[in-house]
N, C-alpha and C positions, 0 to 999 in steps of 0.2 A: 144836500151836496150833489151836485151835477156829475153824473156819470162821463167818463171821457169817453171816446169814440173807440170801437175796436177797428187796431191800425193793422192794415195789409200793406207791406215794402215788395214794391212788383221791381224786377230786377227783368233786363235782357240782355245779357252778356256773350262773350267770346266762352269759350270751353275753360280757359286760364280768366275769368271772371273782370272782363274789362268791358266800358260801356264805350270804348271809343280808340280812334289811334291817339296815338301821339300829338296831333295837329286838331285834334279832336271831333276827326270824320265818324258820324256816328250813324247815317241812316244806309240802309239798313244792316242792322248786326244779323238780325234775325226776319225768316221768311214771312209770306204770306199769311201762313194756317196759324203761328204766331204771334201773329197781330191781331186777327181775327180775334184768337181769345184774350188777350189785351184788351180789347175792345168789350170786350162780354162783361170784361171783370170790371172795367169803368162804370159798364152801363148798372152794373151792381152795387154801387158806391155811391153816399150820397154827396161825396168832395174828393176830386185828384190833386195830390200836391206838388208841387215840383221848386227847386230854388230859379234864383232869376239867372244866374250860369248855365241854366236847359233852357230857358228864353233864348238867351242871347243866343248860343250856339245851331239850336234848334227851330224856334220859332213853332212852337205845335199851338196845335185847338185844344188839346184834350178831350174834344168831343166823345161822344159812343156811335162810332160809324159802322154800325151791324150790319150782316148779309141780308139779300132781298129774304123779305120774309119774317125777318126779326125787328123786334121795336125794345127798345129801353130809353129811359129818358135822357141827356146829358148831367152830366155830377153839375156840383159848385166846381169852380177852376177854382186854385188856391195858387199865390206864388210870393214865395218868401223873400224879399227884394229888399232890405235892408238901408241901401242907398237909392232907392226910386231909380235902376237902373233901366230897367219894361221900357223899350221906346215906345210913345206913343201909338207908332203905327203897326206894334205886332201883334200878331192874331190874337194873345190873349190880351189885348187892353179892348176888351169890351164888354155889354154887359152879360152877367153871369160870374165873371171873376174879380175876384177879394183877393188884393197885393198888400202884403201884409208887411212895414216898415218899422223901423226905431226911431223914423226922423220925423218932425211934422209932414204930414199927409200933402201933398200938392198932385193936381189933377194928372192923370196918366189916361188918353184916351175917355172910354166911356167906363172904364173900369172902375172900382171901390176901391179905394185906399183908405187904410185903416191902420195907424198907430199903435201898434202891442211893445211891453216889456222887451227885454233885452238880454242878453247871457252877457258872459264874460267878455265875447269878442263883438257887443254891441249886435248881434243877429238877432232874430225875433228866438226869441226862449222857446222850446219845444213846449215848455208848461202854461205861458200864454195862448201861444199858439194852440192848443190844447181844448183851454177853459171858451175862446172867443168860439172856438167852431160849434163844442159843446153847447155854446148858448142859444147857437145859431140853426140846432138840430139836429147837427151832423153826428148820426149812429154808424157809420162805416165810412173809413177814412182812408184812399187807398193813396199812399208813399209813392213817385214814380223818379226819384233822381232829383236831380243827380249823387254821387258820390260822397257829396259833401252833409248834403243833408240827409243822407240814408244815416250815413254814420253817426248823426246827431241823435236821429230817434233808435238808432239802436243804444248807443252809450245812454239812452235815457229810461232806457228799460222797458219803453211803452209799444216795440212790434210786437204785435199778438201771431203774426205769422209771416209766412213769403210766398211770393210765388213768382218760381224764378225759371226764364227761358234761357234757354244754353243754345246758341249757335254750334256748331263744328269747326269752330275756325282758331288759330291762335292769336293776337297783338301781341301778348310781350310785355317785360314791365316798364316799358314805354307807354303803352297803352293805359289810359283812364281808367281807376278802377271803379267798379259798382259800389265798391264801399270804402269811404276815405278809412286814415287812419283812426283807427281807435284807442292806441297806446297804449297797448295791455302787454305786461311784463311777465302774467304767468296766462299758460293755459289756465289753469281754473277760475280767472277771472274770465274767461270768452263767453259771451250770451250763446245758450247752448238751442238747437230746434232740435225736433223731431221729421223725420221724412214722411210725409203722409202718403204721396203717390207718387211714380213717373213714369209719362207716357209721351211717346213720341209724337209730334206735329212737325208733318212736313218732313225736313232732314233736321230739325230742332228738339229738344228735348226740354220738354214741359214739367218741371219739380215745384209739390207742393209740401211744404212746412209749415207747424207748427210751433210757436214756444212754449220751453221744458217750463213745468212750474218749479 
């Protein structure tokens, strides 16, 4: 039996826990020193994930772009793309990233596309998704957004922790939240962490969590 990967959901929110405005201005929430270990915690991972909703809006590398001085390797890019949305020409259609679909695979840049299982609403299943990285070697698997699919792998049980950056600023509940809905009727059903530390970067605040067994 293939062990899954242990999952970190890296969050960089508003103080009221939004990744974005309204209009879905998102860079940057959060500062420099921020980012920096952002960066750190990539280069510590051996896959970053993101849905294709953080493509589109964003466009990132996901690289590990560390201070002079530092080295870490870059992760696997992963992005969960469901209808082959990834334009060809954005920074993650090349190689090193695995876009992970429900539909037959057709080329996307220099990128791997790959066919997994399905959930309810036709996305890539988080337990697919899962098994394929696991095969693929991936022992540290870090979550980075958006909203939609944080909220997936927490209703799936499988965040082993967080590590979440808090700007000083409000959006509003206009603003995107870091974590979609999860439709939970009572508190006792809420996936519950543990606080492990928090320390200021910058004028940001750096909280790390664990999950309760």
């Amino acid at each position: 039996m293939t062990t899954r990967p242990r999952i970190t959901l890296k969050i960089a929110t508003s103080l009221d826990g939004r990744i974005g405005t309204s209009t879905g201005e998102s860079q940057w929430i959060t500062g420099p020193e921020a980012r920096v270990q952002g960066h750190r915690l990539r280069a510590a991972s051996d896959a970053v994930l993101v849905g294709v909703e953080t493509v589109l809006a964003d466009d990132p590398r996901l690289t590990a772009r560390l201070p002079d001085g530092e080295t870490g390797p870059d992760p696997l890019r992963v992005v969960l793309d469901s209808r082959q949305r990834t334009p060809p020409f954005a920074r993650l259609a090349v190689k090193g990233t695995l876009i992970l679909t429900t539909r037959e695979p057709r080329p996307i840049g220099e990128a791997e596309v790959v066919q997994v299982a399905g959930d309810a609403m036709n996305r890539p299943s988080v337990g697919a998704v899962l098994d394929l990285l696991s095969e693929r070697g991936v022992r540290e698997l870090m979550v980075e957004g958006g909203g939609r699919v944080a909220a997936a792998f927490v209703m799936a049980g499988v965040v082993d922790a967080i590590e979440w950056f808090r700007a000083p600023m409000l959006l509003g509940g206009d603003g995107r939240p870091g974590v979609a809905n999860l439709a939970l009727a009572r508190l006792a059903s809420a996936p519950k962490f543990r606080r492990l530390a928090a320390e200021p970067l910058g004028d940001d605040l750096w909280e790390r969590y664990e999950r309760l067994s």
